[in-house]
C-alpha positions in Angstrom: 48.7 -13.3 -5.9 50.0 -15.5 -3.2 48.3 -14.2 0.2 49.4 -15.5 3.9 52.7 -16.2 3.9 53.9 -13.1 5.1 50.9 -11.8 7.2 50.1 -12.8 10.5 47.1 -11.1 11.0 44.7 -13.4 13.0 42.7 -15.8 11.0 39.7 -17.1 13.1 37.2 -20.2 12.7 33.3 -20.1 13.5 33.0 -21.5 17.3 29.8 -21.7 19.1 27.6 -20.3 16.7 27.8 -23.3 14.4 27.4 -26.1 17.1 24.7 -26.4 19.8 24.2 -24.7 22.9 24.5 -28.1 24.6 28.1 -29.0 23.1 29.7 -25.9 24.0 30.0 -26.2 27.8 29.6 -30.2 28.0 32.8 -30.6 30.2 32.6 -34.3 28.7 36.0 -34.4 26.6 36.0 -34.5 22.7 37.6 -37.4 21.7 38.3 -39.5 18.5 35.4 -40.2 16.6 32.8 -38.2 18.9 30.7 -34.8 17.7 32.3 -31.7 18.3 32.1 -29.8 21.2 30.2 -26.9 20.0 33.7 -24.5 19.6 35.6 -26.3 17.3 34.4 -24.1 13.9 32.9 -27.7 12.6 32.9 -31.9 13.4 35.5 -33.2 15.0 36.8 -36.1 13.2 40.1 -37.6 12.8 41.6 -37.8 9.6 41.5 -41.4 8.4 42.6 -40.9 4.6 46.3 -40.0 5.4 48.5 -41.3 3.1 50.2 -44.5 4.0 53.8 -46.1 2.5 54.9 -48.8 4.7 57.9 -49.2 2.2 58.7 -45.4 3.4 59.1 -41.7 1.6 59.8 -41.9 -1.8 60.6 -39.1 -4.3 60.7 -35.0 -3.9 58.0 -32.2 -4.2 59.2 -29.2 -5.6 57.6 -26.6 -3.8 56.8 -23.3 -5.6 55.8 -20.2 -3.5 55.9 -16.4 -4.7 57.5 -15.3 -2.0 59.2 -12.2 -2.9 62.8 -13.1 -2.8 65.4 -14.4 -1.3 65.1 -16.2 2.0 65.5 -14.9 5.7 67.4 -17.3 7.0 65.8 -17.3 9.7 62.8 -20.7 10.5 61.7 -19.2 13.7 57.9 -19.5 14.0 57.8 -16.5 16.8 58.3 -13.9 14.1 56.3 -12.6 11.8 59.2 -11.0 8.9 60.7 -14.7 8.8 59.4 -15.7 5.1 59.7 -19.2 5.4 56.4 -19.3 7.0 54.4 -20.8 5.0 56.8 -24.0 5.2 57.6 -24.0 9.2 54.2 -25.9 8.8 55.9 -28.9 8.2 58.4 -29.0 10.8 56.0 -27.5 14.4 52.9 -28.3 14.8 49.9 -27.8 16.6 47.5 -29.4 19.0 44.5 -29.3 16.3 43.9 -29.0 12.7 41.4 -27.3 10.9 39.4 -27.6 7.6 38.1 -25.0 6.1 36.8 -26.5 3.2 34.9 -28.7 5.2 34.3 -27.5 8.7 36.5 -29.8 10.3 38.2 -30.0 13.3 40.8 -32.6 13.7 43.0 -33.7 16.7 46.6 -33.5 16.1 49.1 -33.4 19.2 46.4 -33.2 20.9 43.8 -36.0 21.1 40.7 -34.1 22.6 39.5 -31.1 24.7 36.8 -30.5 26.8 35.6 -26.9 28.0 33.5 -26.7 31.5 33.0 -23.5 33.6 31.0 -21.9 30.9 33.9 -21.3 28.7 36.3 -20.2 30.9 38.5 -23.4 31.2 40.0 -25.2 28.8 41.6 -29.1 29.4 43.4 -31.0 26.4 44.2 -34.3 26.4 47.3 -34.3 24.4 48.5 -37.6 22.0 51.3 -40.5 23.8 54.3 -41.9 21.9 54.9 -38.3 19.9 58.6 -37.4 19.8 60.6 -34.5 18.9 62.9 -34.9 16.2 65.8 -35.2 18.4 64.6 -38.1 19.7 63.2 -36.4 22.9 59.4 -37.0 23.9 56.6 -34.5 23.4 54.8 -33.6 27.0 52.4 -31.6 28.7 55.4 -29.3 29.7 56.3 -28.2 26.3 52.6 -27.3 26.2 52.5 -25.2 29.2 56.7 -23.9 28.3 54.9 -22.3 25.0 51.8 -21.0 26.2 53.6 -19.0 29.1 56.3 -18.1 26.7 53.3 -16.4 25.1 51.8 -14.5 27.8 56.0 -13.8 29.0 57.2 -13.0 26.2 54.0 -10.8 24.2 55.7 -10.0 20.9 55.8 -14.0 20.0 51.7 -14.1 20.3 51.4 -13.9 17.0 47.9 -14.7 17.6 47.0 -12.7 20.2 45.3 -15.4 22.4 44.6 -14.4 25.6 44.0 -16.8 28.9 44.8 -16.3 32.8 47.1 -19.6 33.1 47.9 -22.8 31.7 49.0 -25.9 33.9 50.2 -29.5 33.3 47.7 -31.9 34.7 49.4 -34.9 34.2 52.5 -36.0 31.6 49.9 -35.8 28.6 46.7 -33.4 30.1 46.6 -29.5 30.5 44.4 -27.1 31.2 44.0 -23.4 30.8 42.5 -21.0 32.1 40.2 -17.9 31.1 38.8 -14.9 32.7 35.6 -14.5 30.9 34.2 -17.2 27.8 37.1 -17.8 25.5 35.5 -20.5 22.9 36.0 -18.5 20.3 39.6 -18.7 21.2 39.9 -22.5 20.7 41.0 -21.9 17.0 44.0 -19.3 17.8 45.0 -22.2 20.9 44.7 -25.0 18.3 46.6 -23.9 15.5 49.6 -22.4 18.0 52.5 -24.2 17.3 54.2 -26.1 20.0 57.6 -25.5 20.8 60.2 -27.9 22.5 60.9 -26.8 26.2 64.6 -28.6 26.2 65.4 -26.3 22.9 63.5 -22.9 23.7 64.1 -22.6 27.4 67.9 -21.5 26.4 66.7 -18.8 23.8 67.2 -15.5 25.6 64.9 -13.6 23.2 62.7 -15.9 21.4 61.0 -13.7 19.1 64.1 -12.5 17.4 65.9 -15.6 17.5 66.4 -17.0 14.1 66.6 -20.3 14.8 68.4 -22.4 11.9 68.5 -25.5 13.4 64.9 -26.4 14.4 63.4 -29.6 16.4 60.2 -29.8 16.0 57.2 -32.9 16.0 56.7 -32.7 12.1 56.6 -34.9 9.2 59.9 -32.8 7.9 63.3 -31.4 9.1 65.2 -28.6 7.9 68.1 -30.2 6.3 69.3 -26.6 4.4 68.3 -22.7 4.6 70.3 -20.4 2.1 69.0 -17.0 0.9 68.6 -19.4 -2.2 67.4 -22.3 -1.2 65.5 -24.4 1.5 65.1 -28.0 1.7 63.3 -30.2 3.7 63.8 -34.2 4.6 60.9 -36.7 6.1 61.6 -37.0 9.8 62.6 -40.5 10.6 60.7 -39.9 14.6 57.3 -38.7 13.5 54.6 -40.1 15.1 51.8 -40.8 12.5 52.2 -44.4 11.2 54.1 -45.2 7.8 54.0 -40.9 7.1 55.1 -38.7 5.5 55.3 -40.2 1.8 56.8 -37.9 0.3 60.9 -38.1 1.0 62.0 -34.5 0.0 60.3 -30.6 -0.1 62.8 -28.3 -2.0 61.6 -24.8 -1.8 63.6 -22.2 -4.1 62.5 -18.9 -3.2 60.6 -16.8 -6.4 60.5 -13.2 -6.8 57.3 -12.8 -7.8 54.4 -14.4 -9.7 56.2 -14.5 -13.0 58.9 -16.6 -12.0 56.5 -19.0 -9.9 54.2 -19.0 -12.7 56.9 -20.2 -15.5 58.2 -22.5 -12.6 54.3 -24.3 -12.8 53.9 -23.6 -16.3 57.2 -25.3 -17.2 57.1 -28.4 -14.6 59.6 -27.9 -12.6 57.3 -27.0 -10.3 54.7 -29.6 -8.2 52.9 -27.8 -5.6 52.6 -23.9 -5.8 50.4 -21.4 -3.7 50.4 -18.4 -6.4 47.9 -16.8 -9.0 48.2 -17.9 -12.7 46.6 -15.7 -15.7 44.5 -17.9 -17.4 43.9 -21.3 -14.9 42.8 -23.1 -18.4 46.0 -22.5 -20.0 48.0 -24.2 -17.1 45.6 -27.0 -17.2 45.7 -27.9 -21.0 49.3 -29.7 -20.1 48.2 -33.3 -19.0 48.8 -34.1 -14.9 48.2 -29.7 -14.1 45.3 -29.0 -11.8 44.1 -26.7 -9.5 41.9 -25.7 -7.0 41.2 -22.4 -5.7 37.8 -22.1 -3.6 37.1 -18.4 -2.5 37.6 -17.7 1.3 38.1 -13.9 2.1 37.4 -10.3 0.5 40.2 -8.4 -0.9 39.7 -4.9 -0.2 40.9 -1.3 -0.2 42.2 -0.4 3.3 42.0 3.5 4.0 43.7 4.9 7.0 41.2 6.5 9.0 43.1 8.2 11.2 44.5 10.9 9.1 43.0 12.9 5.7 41.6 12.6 3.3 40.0 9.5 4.3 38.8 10.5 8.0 36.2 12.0 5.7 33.4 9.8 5.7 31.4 11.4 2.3 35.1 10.4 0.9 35.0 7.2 1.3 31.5 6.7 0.6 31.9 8.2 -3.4 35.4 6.1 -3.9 33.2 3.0 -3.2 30.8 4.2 -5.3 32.5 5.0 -8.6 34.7 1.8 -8.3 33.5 -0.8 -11.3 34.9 -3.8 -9.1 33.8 -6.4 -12.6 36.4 -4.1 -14.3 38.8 -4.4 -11.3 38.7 -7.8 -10.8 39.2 -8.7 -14.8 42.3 -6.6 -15.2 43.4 -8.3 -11.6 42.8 -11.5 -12.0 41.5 -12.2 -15.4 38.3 -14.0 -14.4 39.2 -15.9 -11.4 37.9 -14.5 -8.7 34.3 -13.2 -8.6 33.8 -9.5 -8.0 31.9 -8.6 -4.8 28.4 -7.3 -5.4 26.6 -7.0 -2.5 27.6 -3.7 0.0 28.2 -5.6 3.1 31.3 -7.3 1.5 30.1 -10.7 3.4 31.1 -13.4 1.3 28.2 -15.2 -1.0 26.5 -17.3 -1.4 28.5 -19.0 1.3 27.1 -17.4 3.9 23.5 -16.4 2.8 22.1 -17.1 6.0 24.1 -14.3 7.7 22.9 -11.7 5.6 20.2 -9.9 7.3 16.5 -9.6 5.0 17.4 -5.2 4.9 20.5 -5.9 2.8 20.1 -9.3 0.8 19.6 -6.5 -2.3 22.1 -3.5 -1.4 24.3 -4.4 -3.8 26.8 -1.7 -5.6 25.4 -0.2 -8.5 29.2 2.4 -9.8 27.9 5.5 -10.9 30.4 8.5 -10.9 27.7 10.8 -11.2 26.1 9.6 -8.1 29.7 9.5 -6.5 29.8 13.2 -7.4 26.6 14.1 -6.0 27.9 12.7 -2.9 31.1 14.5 -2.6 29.3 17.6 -3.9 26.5 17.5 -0.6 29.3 17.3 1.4 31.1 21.0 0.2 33.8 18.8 -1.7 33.9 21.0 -5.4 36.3 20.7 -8.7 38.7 23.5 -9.9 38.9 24.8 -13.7 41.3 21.2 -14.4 39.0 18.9 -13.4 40.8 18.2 -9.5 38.6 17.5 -6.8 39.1 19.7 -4.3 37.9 18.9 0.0 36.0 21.5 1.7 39.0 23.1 2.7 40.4 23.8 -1.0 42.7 20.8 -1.1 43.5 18.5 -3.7 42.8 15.1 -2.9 45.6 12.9 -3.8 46.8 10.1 -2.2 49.3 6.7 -2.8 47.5 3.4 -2.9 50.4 0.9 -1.0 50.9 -2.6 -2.8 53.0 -5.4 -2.4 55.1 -5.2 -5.4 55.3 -9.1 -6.0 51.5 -9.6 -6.3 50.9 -9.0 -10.1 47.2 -9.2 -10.2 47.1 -6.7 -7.1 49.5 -4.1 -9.1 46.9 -4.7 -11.8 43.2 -4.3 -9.9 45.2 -1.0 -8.2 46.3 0.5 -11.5 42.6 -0.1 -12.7 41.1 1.5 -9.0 43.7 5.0 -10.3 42.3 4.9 -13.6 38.8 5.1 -12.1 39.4 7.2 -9.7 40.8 9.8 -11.7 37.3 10.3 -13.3 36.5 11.8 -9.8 39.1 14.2 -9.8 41.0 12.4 -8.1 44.7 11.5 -8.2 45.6 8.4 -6.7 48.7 6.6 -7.6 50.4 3.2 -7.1 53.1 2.5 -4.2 54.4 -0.3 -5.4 57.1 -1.9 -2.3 59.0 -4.9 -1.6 56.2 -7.7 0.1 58.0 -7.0 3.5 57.8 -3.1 3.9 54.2 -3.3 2.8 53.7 -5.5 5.6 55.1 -3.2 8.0 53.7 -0.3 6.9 49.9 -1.7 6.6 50.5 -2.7 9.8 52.1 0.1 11.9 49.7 2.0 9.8 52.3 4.0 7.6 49.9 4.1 4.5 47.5 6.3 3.1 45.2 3.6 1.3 46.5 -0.3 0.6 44.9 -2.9 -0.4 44.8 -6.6 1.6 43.1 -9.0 2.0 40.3 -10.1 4.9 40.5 -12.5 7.9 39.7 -16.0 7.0 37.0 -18.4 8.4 33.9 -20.4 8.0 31.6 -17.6 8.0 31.7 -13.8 7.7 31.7 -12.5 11.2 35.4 -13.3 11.4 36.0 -11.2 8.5 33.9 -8.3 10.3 35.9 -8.8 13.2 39.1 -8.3 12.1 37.8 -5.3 10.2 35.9 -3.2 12.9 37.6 -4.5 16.4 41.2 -3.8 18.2 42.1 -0.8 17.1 45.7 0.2 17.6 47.2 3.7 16.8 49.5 4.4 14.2 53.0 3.5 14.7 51.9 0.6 17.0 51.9 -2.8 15.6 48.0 -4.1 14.3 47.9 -7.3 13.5 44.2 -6.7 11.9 41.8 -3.8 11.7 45.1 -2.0 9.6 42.7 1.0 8.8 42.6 1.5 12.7 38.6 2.2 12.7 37.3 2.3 16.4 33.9 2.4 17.3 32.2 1.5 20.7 29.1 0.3 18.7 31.5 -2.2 16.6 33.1 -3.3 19.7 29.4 -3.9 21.7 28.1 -6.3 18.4 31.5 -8.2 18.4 31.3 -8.5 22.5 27.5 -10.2 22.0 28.5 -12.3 19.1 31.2 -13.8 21.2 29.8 -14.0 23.7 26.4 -16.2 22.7 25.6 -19.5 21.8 21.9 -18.1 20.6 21.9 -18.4 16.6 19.2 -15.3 17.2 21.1 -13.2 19.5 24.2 -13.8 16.8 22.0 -12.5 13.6 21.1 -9.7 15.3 24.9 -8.7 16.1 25.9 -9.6 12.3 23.3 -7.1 11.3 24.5 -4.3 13.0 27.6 -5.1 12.1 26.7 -5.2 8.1 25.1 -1.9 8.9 28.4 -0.6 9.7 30.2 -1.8 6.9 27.3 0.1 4.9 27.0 3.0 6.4 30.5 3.6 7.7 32.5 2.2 4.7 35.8 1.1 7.7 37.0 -1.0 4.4 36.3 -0.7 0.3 36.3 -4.7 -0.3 36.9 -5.1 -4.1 36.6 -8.7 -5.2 36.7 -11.5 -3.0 39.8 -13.6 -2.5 40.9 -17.4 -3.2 44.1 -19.6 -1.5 45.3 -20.2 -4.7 46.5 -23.7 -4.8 48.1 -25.6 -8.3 49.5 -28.7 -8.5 50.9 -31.4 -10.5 49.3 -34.8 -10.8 51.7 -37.1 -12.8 54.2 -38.4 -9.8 52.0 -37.6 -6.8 48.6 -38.5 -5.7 46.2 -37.5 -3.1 45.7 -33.9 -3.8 42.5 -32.0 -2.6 40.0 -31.2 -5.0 36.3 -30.5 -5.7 35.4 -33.7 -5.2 37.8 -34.6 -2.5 37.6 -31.3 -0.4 39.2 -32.6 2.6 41.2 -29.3 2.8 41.5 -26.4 0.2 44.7 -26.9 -1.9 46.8 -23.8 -0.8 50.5 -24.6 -0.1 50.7 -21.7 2.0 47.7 -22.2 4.7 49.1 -23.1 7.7 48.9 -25.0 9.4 46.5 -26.7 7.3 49.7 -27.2 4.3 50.7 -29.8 6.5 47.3 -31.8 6.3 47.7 -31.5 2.1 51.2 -32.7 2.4 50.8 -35.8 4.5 48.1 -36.8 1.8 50.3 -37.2 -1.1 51.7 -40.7 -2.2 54.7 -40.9 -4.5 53.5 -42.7 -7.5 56.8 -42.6 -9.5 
């Protein structure tokens, strides 16, 4: 399975609550070298181990990533169908750059930030000398130009980021503006692209716009888009010193694992973001490698808005009868590690978030308890085994998959088989990556599966399970069951808005009590950016023992951190 290069549901890194309460309202600005300001999601360092060539790029990557067919040709990085995401990464960029691997924060067009009035404004120092790839210099007015574009233009805020104004303070300072503490903001801020004023300013309708000819401050130009092909050339204006190293991307798009997985398997391929049955096999060729740390749960998303699964009892006996060790083998053979404890917060990561009621509620499956459930709530069986609701109904339903993601299809076909020892039928709706896309998020499913928000710790995952509820047929670009609770949205609200490690525990508890008693999402197994690569003409790949980012080809903007990394060895 290759995850995030279609979605753009909101990924979010740990702010306050991993800093101190000092840090996150010093108005002293976080510069090069200093500790983080308390609302970065980890230290803020700069990255001193990019890879240098003073004798210039050298040699091509070919870039494999399961991306479901042929290309949009379309590079804009307003939209969220365009599936060339995952590589518009290496043409914009943005004003920070996170790892997740290691909790870093890293300045990028920006050089350092400072936050005063208790959160609610915002000042970047942004870096000199940076130039477009046109030739034209980067400012604080192509700042400001794509932060009002933003709040102007809603359907290209992608990330949803929310702030009252944003000014230039000088040719390389701005500052924004919030109406109530936005720290936990700084991540969506950071990783938002910046767009050149000169270019965009003429684009009547930018989030439609497909945009084939893009400038941007990257280490890479688009030099061709077909529906068959994409290829990418080192920019001859970019601003880090003797970068990138690497003189040529070419990205042929894949319809699915199998064909990305014979593209690795064979070596023609260098750098791919996908799943591969049986990681040992791959790495018995000399040079193969790979790296795939877990980051997020994948999950069972029911739509709570409509039957069957507005019934509560429902939901509670599916996750019950589920074996997710079963699930997770026919899925993904071993790769992933099924989730066992009911919260679905991801461990032992994040231990220390797990409140004392709940370090041993794990799932137990038991169909006959999952009966007795559904029985105590009037649910009964007729003479051919069919669970029937209260009202005399079958309950059948379509589980909605992205047809490209093999070990998805599998864990799905497996969930069917299981649940069919409940009465139930449940079947697989297997559709193109894009229309699954669309309907998870306009909330045109019964039950799909996806996977959860990323970030440092699982609050982020909570919150884009429980909060902004949308209703169906409007677009959600997280919480696509659509559960809505006042209760949810009070936790979230004190989480957000403390720097008090107590007053935070306290919120994740009520919010693991949700996830247990409520059962908003059915997480399954949890989740890995898949990342494989080839050692044998490249260097400077991330690994266990250099974790300076996780090894995804497809986490952006973060890709772009990998890529300038890698030295041409010949």
């Amino acid at each position: 399975m290759k995850r995030g290069l279609l979605t753009r549901a909101l990924i979010v890194v740990a702010a306050c609550g991993m800093m101190t309460a000092a840090g996150c309202s010093a108005p002293k600005p976080t510069s090069v070298g200093q500790a983080s300001a308390g609302n970065s999601g980890g230290k803020y360092t700069p990255i001193s181990d990019i890879a240098s060539c003073p004798s210039g790029p050298q040699g091509k990557l070919n870039y494999v990533g399961d991306i479901g067919g042929p290309y949009a040709r379309n590079f804009n990085p307003f939209t969220a169908s365009a599936n060339t995401a995952a590589l518009q990464s290496f043409v914009y960029e943005p004003l920070l750059q996170y790892s997740l691997s290691q909790s870093r924060v890293a300045p990028w067009l920006a050089s350092s930030y400072a936050w005063s009035d208790g959160g609610r404004s915002l000042s970047l120092n942004l870096r000199h000398n940076v130039k477009w790839s046109d030739g034209k210099p980067f400012t604080s007015a192509d700042v400001v130009f794509t932060f009002n574009l933003l709040k102007k233009k809603p359907a290209t805020n992608l990330k949803g980021i929310q702030f009252s104004s944003v000014k230039a303070t000088g040719p390389y300072s701005v500052t924004m503006t919030f109406a109530k503490p936005a720290y936990t903001q700084l991540y969506y801020i950071g990783t938002q692209y910046i767009v050149p004023q000169h270019i965009w300013a003429k684009i009547g309708n930018p989030s439609t716009a497909l945009n084939l000819n893009p400038v941007g401050t990257g280490p890479y130009t688009l030099t061709k888009l077909t529906t068959q092909s994409l290829v990418l050339t080192a920019n001859p204006h970019y601003w880090q010193p003797h970068s990138p190293c690497i003189k040529t991307i070419d990205a042929p798009p894949y319809v699915s694992n199998t064909t990305a997985d014979l593209a690795m398997e064979q070596d023609t391929g260098t750098w791919g973001g996908l799943y591969l049955p049986g990681m040992s096999r791959y790495t018995s060729t000399p040079g193969n490698d790979y790296w795939n740390p877990p980051t997020n749960d994948v999950a069972l998303y029911p739509n709570l808005t409509e039957a069957p699964f507005n019934s509560l009892p429902l939901r509670q006996a599916i996750s019950l009868a589920l074996n997710r060790n079963k699930i997770e083998q026919l899925g993904e053979q071993g790769e992933e590690t099924p989730i066992s404890n009911r919260t679905g917060i991801i461990l032992p990561r994040d231990r220390s978030q797990l409140a004392p009621r709940y370090a041993k509620d794990d799932f137990a499956p038991s169909v006959t308890r999952a009966k007795s459930v559904l029985k105590a709530a009037g649910y009964t069986w007729n003479s051919s085994g069919t669970l029937l609701t209260p009202a005399g109904k079958p309950v059948a339903f379509s589980i909605l998959a992205p047809s490209a993601f093999s070990d998805w299809i599998s864990a799905v076909q497996e969930v069917t088989a299981e649940l069919s020892r409940l009465g139930i039928k449940a079947k697989l709706d297997s559709v193109p990556n894009t229309q699954w896309l669309q309907d998870m998020e306009f909330g045109h499913f019964q039950m799909g599966i996806e996977s959860g928000q990323l970030g440092p710790n699982s609050f982020y995952q909570y919150d884009g399970w429980l909060s902004n509820s949308v209703p169906v047929g409007h677009l959600a670009s997280t919480n696509f069951e659509r559960y809505s609770s006042s209760k949810a949205d009070s936790l979230i609200s004190s989480y957000l808005g403390t720097q008090d490690p107590a007053t935070q525990n306290t919120a994740m508890a009520g919010l693991e009590k949700i996830m247990v008693n409520d059962v908003p999402v059915i997480p399954l197994y949890y989740a890995t950016y898949w990342g494989l690569y080839v050692t044998k003409h490249i260097s400077g790949w991330p690994s266990p023992s250099n974790p300076y980012e996780i090894a995804s080809s497809y986490d952006t903007p973060m890709n772009e951190v990998v890529l300038l990394h890698l030295k041409w060895k010949g």
